[in-house]
C-alpha positions in Angstrom: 4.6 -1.0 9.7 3.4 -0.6 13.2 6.0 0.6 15.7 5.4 -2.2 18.0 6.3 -4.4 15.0 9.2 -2.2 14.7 9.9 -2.3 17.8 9.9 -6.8 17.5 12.2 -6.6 14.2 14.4 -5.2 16.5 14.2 -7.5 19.0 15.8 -10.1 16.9 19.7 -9.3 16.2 23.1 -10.4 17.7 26.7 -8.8 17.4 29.5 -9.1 15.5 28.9 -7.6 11.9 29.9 -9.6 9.2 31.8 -6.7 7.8 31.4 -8.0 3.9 29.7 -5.1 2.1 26.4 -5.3 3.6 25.7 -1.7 2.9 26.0 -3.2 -0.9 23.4 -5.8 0.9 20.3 -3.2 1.4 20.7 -1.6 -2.6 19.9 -5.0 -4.4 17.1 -5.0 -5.6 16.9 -8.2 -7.9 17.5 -11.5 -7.3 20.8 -12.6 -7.9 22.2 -15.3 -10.6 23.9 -18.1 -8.3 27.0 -20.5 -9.5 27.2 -24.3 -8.7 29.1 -23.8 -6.1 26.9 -21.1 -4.6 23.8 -23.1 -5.2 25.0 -25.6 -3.1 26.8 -23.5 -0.2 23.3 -22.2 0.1 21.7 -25.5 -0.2 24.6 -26.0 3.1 22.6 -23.7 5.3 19.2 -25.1 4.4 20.6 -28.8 5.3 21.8 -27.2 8.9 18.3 -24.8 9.6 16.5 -28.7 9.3 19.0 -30.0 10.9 17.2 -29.0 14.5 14.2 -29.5 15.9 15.0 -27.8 19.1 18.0 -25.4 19.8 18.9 -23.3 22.6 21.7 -20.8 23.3 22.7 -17.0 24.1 22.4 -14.4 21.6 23.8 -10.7 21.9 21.4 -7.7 20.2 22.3 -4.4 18.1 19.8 -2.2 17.4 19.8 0.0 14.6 21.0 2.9 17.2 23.7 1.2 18.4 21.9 -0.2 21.6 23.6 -3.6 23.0 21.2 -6.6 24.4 21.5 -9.7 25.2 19.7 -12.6 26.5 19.2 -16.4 26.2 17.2 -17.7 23.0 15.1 -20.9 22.1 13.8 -22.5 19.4 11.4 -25.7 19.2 10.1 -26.1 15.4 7.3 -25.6 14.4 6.9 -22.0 14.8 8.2 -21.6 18.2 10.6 -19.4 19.6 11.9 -17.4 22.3 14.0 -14.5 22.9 14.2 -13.7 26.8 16.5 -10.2 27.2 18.4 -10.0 30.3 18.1 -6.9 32.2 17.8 -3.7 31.9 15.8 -4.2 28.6 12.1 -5.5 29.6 10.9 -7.2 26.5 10.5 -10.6 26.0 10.0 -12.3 22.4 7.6 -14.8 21.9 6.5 -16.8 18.8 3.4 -19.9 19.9 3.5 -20.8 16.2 0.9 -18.3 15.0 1.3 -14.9 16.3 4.6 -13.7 17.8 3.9 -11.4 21.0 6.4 -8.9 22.3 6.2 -8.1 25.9 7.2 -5.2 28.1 7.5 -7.1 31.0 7.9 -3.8 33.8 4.5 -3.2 32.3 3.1 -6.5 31.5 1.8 -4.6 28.3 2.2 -6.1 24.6 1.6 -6.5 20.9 0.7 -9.4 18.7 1.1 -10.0 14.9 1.4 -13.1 12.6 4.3 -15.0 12.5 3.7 -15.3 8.8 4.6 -11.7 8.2 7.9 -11.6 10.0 11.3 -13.0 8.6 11.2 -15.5 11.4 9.1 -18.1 9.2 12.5 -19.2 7.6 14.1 -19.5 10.9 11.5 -21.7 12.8 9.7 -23.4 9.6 9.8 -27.4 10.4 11.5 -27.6 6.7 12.9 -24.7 4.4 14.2 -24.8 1.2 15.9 -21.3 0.8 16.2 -21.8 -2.8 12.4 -22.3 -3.6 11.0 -20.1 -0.4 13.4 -17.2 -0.4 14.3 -14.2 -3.2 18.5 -14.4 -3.0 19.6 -11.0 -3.3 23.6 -11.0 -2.2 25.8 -13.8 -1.7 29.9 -13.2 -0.3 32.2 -16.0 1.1 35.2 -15.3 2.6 37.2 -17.9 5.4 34.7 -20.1 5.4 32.1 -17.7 6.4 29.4 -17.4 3.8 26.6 -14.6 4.4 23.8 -15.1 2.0 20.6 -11.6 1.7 17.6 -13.2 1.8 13.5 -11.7 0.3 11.1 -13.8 2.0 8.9 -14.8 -1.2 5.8 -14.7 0.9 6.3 -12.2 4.0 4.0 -9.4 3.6 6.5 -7.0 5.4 9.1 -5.0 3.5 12.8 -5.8 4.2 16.0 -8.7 3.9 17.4 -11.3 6.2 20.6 -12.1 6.2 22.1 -15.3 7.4 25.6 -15.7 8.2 27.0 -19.1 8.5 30.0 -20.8 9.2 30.4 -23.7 7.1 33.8 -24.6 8.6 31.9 -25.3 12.2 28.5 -26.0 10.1 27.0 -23.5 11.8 24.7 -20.4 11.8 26.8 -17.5 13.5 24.3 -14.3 13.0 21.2 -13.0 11.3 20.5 -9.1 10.6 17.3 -7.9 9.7 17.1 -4.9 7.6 14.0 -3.3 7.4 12.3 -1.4 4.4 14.1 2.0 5.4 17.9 -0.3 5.3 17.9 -0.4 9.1 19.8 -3.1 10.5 19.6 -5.3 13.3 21.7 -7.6 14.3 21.7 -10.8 16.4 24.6 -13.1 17.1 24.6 -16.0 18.5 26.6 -18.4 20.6 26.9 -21.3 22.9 24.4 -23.2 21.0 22.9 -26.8 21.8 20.3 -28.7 19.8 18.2 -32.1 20.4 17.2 -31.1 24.0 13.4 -31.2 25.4 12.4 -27.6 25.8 9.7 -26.8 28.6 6.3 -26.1 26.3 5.6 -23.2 28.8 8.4 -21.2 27.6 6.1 -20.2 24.6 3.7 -19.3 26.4 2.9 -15.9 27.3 0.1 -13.7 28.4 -0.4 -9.7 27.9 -2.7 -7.1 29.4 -4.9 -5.9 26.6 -6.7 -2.9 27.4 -10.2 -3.1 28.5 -13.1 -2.0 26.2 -15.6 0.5 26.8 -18.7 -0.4 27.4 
C-alpha cells in the first residue's frame, strides 16, 4: 500500500469509539455465521445506506496516532464524495466516481487511486447489498447500537470496515477503517441531512502533477 493511500484511509474516520470489543474486531479472520435476527439487523443498515441519494453533514476524524480532525462531509451517489477538513489539517478528500484524489491543499500537491480499491465503494455504491457484496466478520448489538466488521468481497486492498449504526434513530453513527496492520481510523459523524441538491463542483478537484522530463 502506497503511503499516500495510507495516508487517504486515514482521511476517512470520526470519533467516538464504539467501545464493543473491536480489538476482537481486527483477529477474525472468517466470515461469521449470522442468526435471523442478525441477518436482518444487517439487512436494516443496507435499507438506510440506499436510503440516500445525497447526504451532507460534519464528521470528526481519529487517526491511528490519536490525531483529532474534523471537517464537513458530502455524499451524492454514485461514487461521489467529499471530505473537506477544517483547518489546520490541509487535505481535502475527493471521490469523482472513479478515482478518489487526496489533496494537500498548502501545496496544491496530490495522489489519485481507484475508488474500486478503497472501502468507500460500499459507502457511496448507488445500491448495496452487504449481505451479497461484503465478507461479515464481527457482529455486537448492544442499546440499540449494532456495529457490524465488514471484508469488501472485491476491494483489492487489505483491511475491514466497520459500520456502526443506530437502529433506534435509523441511522449510521460511525465507520472505522482498519487497515491490513489493525490500524484504526475512525470517523464519526453528525448533523446529517439527506435529499438536498449538492453543487456538482464540489467533486471536482484539480492537482499539480509533476512535470516530465523531456
Amino acid at each position: 500500500m502506497t503511503r499516500s493511500l495510507k495516508a487517504a484511509l486515514q482521511a476517512l474516520s470520526v470519533l467516538l469509539v464504539f467501545a464493543v470489543g473491536t480489538s476482537s474486531f481486527a483477529a477474525a479472520a472468517k466470515p461469521i455465521s449470522l442468526s435471523p435476527e442478525q441477518t436482518e439487523s444487517i439487512n436494516k443498515i443496507s435499507a438506510y445506506m440506499n436510503s440516500f441519494v445525497t447526504l451532507q453533514g460534519e464528521f470528526t476524524q481519529i487517526s491511528p496516532k490519536g490525531n483529532v480532525s474534523k471537517g464537513v462531509m458530502f455524499i451524492s451517489k454514485p461514487g461521489k464524495l467529499r471530505f473537506e477538513y477544517s483547518p489546520p489539517n490541509p487535505f481535502l478528500l475527493v471521490s469523482d466516481g472513479k478515482w478518489v484524489t487526496l489533496k494537500n491543499r498548502a501545496k496544491e500537491k496530490g495522489d489519485q487511486f481507484p475508488l474500486a480499491a478503497t472501502p468507500l465503494r460500499l459507502v457511496v455504491s448507488p445500491k448495496i447489498d452487504l449481505l451479497q457484496e461484503a465478507n461479515i466478520l464481527g457482529f455486537e448489538q448492544a442499546d440499540g447500537i449494532t456495529s457490524v466488521v465488514l471484508e469488501d468481497r472485491k476491494g483489492t486492498i487489505g483491511g475491514q470496515l466497520v459500520l456502526i449504526f443506530d437502529e433506534t434513530q435509523n441511522q449510521l453513527q460511525q465507520w472505522i477503517i482498519i487497515d491490513g496492520k489493525g490500524r484504526r481510523t475512525t470517523v464519526s459523524l453528525a448533523n446529517l441531512e439527506s435529499g438536498m441538491t449538492i453543487n456538482p463542483k464540489l467533486f471536482e478537484v484539480k492537482i499539480n502533477r509533476p512535470e516530465k522530463s523531456k
